[in-house]
C-alpha positions in Angstrom: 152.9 -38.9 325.8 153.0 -38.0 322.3 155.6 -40.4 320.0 157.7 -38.9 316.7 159.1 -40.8 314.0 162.6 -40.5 312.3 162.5 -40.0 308.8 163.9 -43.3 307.9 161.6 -45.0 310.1 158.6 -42.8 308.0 160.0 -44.2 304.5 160.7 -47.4 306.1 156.9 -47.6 307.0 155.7 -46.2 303.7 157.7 -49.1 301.7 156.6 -51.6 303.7 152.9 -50.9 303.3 152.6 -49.8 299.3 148.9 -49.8 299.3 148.7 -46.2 301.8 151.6 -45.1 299.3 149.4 -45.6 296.7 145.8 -44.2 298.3 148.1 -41.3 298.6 149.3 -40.6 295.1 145.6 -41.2 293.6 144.4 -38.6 296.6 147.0 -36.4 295.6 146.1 -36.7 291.5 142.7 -36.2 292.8 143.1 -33.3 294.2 145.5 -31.2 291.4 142.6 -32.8 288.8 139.4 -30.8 290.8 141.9 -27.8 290.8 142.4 -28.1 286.6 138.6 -28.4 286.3 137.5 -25.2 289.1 140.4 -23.7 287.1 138.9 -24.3 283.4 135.5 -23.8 285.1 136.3 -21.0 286.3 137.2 -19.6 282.8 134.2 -21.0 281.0 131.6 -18.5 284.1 133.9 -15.7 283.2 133.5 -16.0 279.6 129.8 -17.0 279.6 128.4 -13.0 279.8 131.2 -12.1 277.0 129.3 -15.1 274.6 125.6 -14.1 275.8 125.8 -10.7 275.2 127.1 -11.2 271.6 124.3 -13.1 270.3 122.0 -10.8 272.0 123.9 -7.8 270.1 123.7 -10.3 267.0 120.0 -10.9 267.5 119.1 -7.1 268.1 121.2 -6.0 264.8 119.1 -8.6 262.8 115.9 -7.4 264.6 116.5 -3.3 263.6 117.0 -4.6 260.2 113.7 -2.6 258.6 110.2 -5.2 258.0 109.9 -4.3 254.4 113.1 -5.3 253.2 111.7 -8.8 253.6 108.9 -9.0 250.8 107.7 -12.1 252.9 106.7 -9.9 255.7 106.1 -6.5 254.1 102.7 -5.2 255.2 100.0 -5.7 252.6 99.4 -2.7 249.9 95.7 -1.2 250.4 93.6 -2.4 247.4 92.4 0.2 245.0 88.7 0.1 244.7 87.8 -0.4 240.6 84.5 0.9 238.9 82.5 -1.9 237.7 81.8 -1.9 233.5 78.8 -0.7 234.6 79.7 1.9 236.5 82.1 3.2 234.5 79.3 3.6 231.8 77.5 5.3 234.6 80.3 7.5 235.2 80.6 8.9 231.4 76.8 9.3 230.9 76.6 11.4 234.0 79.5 13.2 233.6 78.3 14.7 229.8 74.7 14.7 231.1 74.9 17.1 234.4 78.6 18.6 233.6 80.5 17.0 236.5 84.6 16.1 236.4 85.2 12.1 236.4 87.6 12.4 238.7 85.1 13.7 241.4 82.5 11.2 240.2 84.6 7.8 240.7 84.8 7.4 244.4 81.0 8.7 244.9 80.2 5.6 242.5 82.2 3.3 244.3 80.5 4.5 247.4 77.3 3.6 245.9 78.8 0.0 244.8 79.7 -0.7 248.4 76.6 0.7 250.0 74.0 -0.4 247.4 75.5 -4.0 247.7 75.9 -3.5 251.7 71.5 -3.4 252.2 71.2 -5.3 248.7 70.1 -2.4 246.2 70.9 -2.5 243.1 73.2 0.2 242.7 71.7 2.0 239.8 69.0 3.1 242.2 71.3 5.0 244.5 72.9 6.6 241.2 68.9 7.4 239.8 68.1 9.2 243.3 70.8 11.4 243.4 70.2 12.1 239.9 66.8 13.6 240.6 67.7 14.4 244.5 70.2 16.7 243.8 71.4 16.1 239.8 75.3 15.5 242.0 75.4 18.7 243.3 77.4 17.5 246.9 76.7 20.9 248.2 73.0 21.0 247.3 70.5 22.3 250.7 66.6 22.9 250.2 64.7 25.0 251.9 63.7 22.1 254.5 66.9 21.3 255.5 68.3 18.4 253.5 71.9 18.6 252.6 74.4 16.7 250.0 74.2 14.3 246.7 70.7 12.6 248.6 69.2 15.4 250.6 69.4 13.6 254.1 67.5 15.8 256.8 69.8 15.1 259.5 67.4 16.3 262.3 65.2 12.9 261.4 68.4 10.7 261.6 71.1 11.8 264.1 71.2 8.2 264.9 73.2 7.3 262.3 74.8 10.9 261.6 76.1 11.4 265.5 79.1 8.8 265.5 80.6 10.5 261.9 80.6 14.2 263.3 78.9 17.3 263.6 75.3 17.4 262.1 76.2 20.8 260.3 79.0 19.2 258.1 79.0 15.7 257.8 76.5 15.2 255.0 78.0 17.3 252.5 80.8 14.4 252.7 79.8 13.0 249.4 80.9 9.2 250.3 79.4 9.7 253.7 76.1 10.9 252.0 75.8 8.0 250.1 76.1 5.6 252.8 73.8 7.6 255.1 71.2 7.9 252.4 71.4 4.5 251.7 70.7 3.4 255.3 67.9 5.7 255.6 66.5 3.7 252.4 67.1 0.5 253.9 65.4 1.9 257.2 62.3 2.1 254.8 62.5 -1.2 253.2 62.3 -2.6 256.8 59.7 -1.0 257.7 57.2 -0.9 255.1 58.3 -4.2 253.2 58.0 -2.8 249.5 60.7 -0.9 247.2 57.7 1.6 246.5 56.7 2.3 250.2 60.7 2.5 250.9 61.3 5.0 248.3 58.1 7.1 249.5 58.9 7.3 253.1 62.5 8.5 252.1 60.8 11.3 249.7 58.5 12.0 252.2 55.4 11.3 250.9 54.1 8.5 252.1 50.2 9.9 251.7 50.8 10.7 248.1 48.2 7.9 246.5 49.9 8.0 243.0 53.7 7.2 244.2 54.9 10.1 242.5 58.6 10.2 243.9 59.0 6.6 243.9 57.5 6.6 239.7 60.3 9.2 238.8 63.1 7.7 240.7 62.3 4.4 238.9 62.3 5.8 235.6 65.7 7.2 235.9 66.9 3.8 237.2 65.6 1.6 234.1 66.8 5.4 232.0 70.1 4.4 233.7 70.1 0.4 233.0 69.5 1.4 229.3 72.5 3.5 228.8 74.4 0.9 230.3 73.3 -1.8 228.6 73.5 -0.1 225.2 77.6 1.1 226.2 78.6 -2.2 227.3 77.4 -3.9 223.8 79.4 -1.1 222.1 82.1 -2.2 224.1 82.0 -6.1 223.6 
């Protein structure tokens, strides 16, 4: 059988034992304290996607801002290639001597800088053989075949002609001649160990006993070196 209480007997109870009355007022400021902090937590979840999703837009404004603007990461300019003094002497003599425009001489000479230098030529021998290869005429073809400012017969060195293009074309590139001819001369200088031999297999005349080709593209080089040296004193 179940027993009630009075109301007066509940206070009467709760008074004389104070330590339940005060469990239950800690319980009690327990309890409306985890409701403030759901409450507040509550609040903070809510506004957390609000906060996140302005620093992304803040972080995605500052990335469309263009690269350049920044000189500290601006892409680096592409250096313009510069004649050597020697070169540039080169350049002048040539241009007087076989009637050809400066302008379309300066990057076949820096061509021959880079190539020359590439195999370890010097590069007034590149300059000497086009001289008496084709007196830099880029559109030069003889009757055998050879094309451009070296005459390179591209049947005997599609190796190194196939990866730049058709066979036809390529070698009346004038910067791409250069380079080609100069690998076919290195070809030769690895082969038959001497400058002479080198400069008759690319000539074609191997046989010839008296080295002609090799004798008249070595007189135009030291013709060359003399002009050269004789404009850079004028110059100092």
């Amino acid at each position: 059988m179940a027993t009630h209480s009075t109301p007066t007997e509940t206070l009467r109870h709760n008074t004389k034992k104070p330590g339940r009355f005060i469990r239950n007022t800690a319980s009690l400021a327990f309890a409306l304290a985890s409701v403030a902090v759901f409450c507040m937590g509550a609040r903070l979840v809510h506004s957390m996607p609000q906060a996140v999703a302005e620093h992304h837009a803040e972080h995605t404004a500052r990335a469309a801002v263009p690269v350049w603007i920044t000189p500290a990461v601006s892409a680096p300019q592409t250096q313009k290639l510069s004649l050597s003094a020697e070169m540039r002497a080169v350049r002048d003599w040539v241009s007087s001597h076989y009637n050809v425009a400066p302008a379309k001489l300066e990057p076949i000479l820096q061509q021959t800088e880079v190539s020359a230098r590439k195999y370890g030529f010097d590069p007034l021998l590149i300059v000497a053989m086009m001289a008496i290869e084709s007196s830099f005429n880029p559109k030069a073809q003889s009757p055998r075949g050879a094309q451009g400012l070296m005459q390179v017969i591209p049947r005997y060195h599609m190796d190194k002609i196939g990866q730049h293009g058709e066979a036809d074309e390529v070698l009346f590139d004038p910067k791409l001649n250069v380079q080609i001819g100069t690998q076919v001369l290195a070809e030769g200088m690895q082969r038959y160990g001497t400058l002479r031999d080198a400069l008759q297999y690319y000539g074609g005349a191997r046989k010839d006993p008296k080295a002609r080709y090799s004798e008249r593209v070595l007189r135009m080089k030291n013709r060359l070196a003399t002009i050269v040296e004789r404009d850079l004193q004028q110059d100092a």
